[in-house]
N, C-alpha and C positions, 0 to 999 in steps of 0.2 A: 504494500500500500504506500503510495506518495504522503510526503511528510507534510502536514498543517502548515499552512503559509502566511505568517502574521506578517503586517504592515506596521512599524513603528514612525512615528509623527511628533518631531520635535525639534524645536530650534536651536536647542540646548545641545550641542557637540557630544559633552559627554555624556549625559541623559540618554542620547542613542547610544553613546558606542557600549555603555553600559546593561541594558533593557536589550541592546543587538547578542552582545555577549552572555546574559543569562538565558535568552531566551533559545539561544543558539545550543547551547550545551544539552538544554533538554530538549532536545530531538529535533523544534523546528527550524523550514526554512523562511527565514525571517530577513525581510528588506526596510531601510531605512530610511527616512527624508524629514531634508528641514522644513519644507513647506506644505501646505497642504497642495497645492496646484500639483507638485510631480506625483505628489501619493496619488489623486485623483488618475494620474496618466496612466501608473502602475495597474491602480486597479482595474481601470476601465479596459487595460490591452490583459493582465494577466489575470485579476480579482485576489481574493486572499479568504480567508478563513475567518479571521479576526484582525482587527485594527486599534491601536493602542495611540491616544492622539493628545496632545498637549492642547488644555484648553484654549491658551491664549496665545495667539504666533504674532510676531507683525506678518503684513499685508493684508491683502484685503480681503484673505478666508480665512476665518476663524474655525479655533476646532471644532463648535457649533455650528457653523456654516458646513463643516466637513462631513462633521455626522449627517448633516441632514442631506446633502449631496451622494452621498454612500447608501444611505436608505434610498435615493431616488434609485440610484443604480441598480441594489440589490437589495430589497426589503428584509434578506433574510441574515446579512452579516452581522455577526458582533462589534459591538464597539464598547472601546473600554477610556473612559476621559482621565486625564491626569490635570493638577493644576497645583499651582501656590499659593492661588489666594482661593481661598474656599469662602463659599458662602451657600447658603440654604436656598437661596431663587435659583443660581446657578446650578446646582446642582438637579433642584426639580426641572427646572428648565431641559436639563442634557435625560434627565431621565424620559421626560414627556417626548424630547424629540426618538428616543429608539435604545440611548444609551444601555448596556446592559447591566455597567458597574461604574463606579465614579472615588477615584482614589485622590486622595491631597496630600503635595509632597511635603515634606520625605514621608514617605509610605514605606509601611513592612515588605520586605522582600518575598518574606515567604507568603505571607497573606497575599500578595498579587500572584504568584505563581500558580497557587491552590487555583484561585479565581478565574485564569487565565485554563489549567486543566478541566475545570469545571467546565467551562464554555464551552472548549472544544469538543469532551465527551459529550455533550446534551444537543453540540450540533451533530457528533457522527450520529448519537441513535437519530436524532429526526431524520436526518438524511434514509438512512436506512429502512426506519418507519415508512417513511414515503416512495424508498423504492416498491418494501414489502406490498405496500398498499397500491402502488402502480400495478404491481406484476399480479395480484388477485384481483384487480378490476379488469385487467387485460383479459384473462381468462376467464374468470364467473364472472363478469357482469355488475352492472351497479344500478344505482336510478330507478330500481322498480324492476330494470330487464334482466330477463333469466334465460342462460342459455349456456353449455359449454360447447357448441358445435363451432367447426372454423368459421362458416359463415360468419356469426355471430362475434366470434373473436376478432373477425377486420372490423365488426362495428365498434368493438369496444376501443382499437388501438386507433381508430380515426376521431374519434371521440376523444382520444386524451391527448391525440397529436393536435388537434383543433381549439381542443378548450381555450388554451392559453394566447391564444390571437385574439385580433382584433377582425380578423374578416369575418365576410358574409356566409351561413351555411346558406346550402338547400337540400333539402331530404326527401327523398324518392322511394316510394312504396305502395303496392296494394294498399287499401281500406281493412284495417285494422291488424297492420304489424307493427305498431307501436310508434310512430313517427313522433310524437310529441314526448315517449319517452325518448326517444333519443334528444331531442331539442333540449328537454328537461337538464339530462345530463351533461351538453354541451353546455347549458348556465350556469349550475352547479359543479362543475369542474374547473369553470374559469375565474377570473379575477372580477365579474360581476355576481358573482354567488350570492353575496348579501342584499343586493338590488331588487327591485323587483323582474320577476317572470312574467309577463303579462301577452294571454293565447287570444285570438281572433278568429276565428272560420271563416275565412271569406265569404263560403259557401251558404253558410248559414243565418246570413243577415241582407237582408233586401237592400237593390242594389241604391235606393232613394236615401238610406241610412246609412250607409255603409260609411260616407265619403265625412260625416257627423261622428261616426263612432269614433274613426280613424282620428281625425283632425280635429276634432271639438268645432264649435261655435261661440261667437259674442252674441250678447244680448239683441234682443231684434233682427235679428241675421232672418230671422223667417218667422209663419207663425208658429206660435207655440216656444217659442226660443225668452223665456221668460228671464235666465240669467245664462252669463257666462258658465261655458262649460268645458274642461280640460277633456282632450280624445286621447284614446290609448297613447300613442306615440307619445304625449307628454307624460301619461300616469307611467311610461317604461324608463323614466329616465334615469341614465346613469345605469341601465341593466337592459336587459332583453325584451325583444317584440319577435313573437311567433305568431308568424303570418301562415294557416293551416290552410291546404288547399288554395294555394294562390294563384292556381288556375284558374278561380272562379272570378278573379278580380276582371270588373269591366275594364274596359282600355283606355275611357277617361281617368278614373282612377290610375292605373297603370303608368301614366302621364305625370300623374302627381308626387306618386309613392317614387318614380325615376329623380323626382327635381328635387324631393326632402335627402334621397340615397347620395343625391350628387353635391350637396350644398346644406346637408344638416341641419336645415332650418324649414319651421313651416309656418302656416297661414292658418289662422282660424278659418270656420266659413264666418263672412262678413266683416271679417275681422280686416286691418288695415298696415299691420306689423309684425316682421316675421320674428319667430319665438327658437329660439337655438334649442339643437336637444342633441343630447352625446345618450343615443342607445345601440345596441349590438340586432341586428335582425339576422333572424332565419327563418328560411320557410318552406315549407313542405308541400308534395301532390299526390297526387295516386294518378295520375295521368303521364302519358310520353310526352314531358313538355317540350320536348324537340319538335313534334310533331305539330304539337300545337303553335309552338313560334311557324315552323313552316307554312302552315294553313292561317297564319294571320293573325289567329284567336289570341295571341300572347309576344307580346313588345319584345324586340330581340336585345334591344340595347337593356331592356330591367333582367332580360333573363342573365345575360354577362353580368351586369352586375351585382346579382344575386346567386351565380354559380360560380362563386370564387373556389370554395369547399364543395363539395359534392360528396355526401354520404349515402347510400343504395341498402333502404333495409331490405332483408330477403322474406319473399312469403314462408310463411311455417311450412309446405308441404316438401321445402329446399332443406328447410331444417328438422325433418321429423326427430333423426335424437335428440333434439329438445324435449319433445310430447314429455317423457314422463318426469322432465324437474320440474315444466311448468306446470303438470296435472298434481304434481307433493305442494306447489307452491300455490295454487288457487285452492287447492283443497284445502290447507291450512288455515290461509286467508277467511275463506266462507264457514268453516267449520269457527273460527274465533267469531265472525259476524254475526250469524245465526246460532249461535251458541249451542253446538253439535259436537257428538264424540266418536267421528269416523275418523279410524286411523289407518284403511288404507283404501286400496283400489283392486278389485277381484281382477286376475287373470284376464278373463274374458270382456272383461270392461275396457280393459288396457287395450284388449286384440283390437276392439272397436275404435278405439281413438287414431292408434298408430294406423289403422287401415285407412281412416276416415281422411278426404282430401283438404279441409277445411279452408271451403272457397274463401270466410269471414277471416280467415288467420287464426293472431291467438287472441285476437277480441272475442271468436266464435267459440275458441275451445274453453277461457272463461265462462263466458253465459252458461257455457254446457256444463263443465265443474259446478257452477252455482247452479244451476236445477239439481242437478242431480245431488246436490247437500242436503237442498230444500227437503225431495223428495226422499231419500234413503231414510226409510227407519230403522238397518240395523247398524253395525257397527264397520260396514265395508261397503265402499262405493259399488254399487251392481249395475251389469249392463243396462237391468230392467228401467235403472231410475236417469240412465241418458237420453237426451232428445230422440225421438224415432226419425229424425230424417238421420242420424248416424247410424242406427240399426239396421235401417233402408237401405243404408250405400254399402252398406257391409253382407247383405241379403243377396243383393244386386250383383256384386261385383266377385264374387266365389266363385273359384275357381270350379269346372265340372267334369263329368267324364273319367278319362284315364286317367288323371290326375288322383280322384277318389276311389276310382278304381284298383287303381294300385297300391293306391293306403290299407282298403278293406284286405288286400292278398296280404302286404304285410302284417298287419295289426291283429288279423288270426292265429299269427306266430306266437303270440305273445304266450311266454307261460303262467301256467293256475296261480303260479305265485305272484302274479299281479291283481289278482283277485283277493284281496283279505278277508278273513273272517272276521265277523263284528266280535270283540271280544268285549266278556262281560262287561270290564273296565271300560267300554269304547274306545275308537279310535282317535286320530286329529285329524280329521279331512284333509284339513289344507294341506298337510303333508303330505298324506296318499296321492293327492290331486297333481303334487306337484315330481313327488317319483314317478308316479306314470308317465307325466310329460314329459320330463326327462329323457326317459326311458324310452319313450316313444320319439323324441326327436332325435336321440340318437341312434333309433332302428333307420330314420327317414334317411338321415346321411348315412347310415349304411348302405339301403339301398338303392342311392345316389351316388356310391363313392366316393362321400364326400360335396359331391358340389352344392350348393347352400340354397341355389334358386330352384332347382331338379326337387330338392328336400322339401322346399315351401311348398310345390305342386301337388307333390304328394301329398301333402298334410292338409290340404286347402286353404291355405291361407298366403297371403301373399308377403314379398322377399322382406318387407320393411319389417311386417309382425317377427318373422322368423329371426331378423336381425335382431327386434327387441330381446325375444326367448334365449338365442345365444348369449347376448350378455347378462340377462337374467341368471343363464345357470352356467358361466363361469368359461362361455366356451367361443365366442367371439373371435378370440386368436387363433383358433387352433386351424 
């Protein structure tokens, strides 16, 4: 590991060559300057770890001017003030601006060492912390979304490459794979976290109101306009405006959202004064808006400048091994909502979701987890209490023929020993239920030799189910 790299800041000759020399010996690599101007050059071309700076310099930055220079930089450095004349404002002062610790000379030697170890541990864990926390968001997911499929792992790594900018998203998906989670996360990961988030449907607001919602109004702008009224774009200030479905935007509008994107400022309606506003926009479709710039329906110059980012979530039917974290993760959900004690999902409940193409995404496989909490009165989610249009496509789509045909030639193989007796004591179903499948999926690839789609046919069910059952019982690699 590269050695800690403190900045020491003092006018005082031997003040540095001394704080260079102590600091040196314990382990770091440690640079030194009279002014605050070269420390600034230093840090801005190489950075440092921690910076150690004499309150009072001549010229025309002060150590207080430095700290707060260095936080502009890098909000996250330490700084540690030195000085000889102490005083209580001063000291509040260097504290409020970021200071971490604030020493008056002559100062204890060792007590600054300690202080200075302190720092630097408390900065490795964080660092750390937030790789750790990078690297589980990259792969499970955050924000609401649940997923460990690749698909889903490029959303999550464009999402944290993103966050931290200033540009424009746009977010492209089918009708309910989550776009506004993604937007969500792309606020909440970035530097307007604390801001507000504020969502608009285009869609869903008539096109006479829309341009009022948007931009607000002054008083008498029309009838009905009885006072002044601030429009989203001002309630987003200083944080995010999720423009959903901005396909739906008429082209007059389109015109206007262009000239606030290009010049940051807007107009009331009626209003006579343009209103500055610093917000972050993205915005999402479930339409080919390429197609639609083609055909006219959508401004090419707002789509440029609203597809700086471009993030593509995928439909669930691209990501079926998602189906069962998100079916443990709505069922949790609706089982705490509706104050329910189902703690799992039968087999065959499962076979039906993973089959199921779910044209709605995972908006659709939601609703469908929550009916079936509603409905379930025992203590496992059963096929019987999923919507019948999933029992339908599952009816529908079974596989027939030689397929079943040749499961029945096999499945007569099977020995008596697959038959139990009910013993006094009874049995555990779900166990029996689940040695036979077993047992049976592994006669399928037997007599497939192995190939895992030949195995689904036989079994009736199709390659995704069969894919679930492998990793169910352990056999996925093999």
């Amino acid at each position: 590991m590269s050695k800690p790299k403190i900045i020491i800041v003092d006018d005082e000759k031997s003040m540095r060559d001394f704080l260079s020399i102590l600091f040196s010996k314990d382990g770091y690599e440690v640079s030194a300057f009279a002014n605050a101007a070269e420390a600034i050059k230093q840090f801005e071309t190489s950075g440092a770890d921690l910076v150690i700076t004499d309150l009072k310099m001549p010229g025309s930055i002060s150590g207080l001017d430095l700290l707060k220079r260095l936080k502009e930089i890098e909000p996250a450095v330490t700084v540690i003030m030195l000085t000889a004349y102490a005083s209580v404002d001063t000291a509040i002062e260097a504290m409020k601006a970021g200071a971490y610790d604030y020493f008056t000379k002559p100062f204890n030697v060792e007590e600054i060492r300690i202080q200075v170890k302190r720092a630097l541990e408390r900065m490795a864990m964080e660092k750390e912390n937030f790789v750790l926390k990078k690297g589980f968001k990259a792969k499970h997911g955050f924000a609401g979304m649940v997923g460990e499929s690749p698909q889903m792992g490029e959303v999550y790594q464009a999402v944290m490459s993103v966050a931290s900018t200033k540009a424009s998203v746009l977010i492209s998906g089918e009708s309910g794979t989550g776009k506004e989670l993604v937007a969500r996360a792309v606020h909440d990961e970035g530097a307007r976290k604390d801001k507000p988030f504020v969502c608009i449907n285009c869609g869903a607001i008539p096109e006479t109101l829309l341009e009022s919602e948007l931009f607000g109004y002054v008083k008498g702008a029309f009838t009905g306009a009885s006072a002044n009224k601030q429009g989203l774009v001002e309630l987003a200030e200083g944080g995010t405006l999720f423009l959903d479905e901005i396909t739906e935007m008429p082209l007059n509008l389109q015109v206007k959202l262009l000239r606030f994107i290009q010049e940051r400022n807007i107009r009331r309606i009626g209003g006579t004064s343009d209103i500055q506003v610093d917000i972050r926009i993205i915005a999402a479709t479930n339409r080919d808006i390429e197609a639609e710039v083609k055909a006219g329906r959508f401004r090419e110059d707002l789509y440029y400048r609203l597809n700086v980012i471009r993030i593509d979530v995928p439909p669930l039917r691209e990501r079926a091994s998602d189906i069962p974290a998100l079916v443990r993760y709505f069922l949790e959900k609706y089982c705490r909502e509706h104050s329910k004690n189902i703690s799992s999902v039968s087999g065959r409940a499962m076979e039906l979701l993973m089959d199921y193409g779910f044209p709605g995404n995972v908006r659709e496989l939601e609703n469908a987890i929550e009916r079936g909490v509603t409905l379930e009165a025992g203590a496992v989610l059963d096929a019987e209490s999923l919507p019948p249009s999933i029992r339908r496509a599952a009816s529908a789509t079974a596989p027939r023929g030689e397929g079943n045909a040749a499961l029945s030639g096999f499945a007569a193989t099977l020995s008596e020993e697959m038959k139990p007796d009910i013993a006094p004591g009874g049995i555990d179903l779900d166990k029996v239920v689940a040695d036979f499948e077993k047992t049976i999926i592994e006669k399928a690839l037997d007599a497939a030799k192995g190939g895992k789609k030949k195995a689904a046919e036989l079994l009736g069910i199709s390659f995704r189910s069969m894919r679930y059952k492998l990793a169910k019982y352990g056999k996925d690699d093999e």
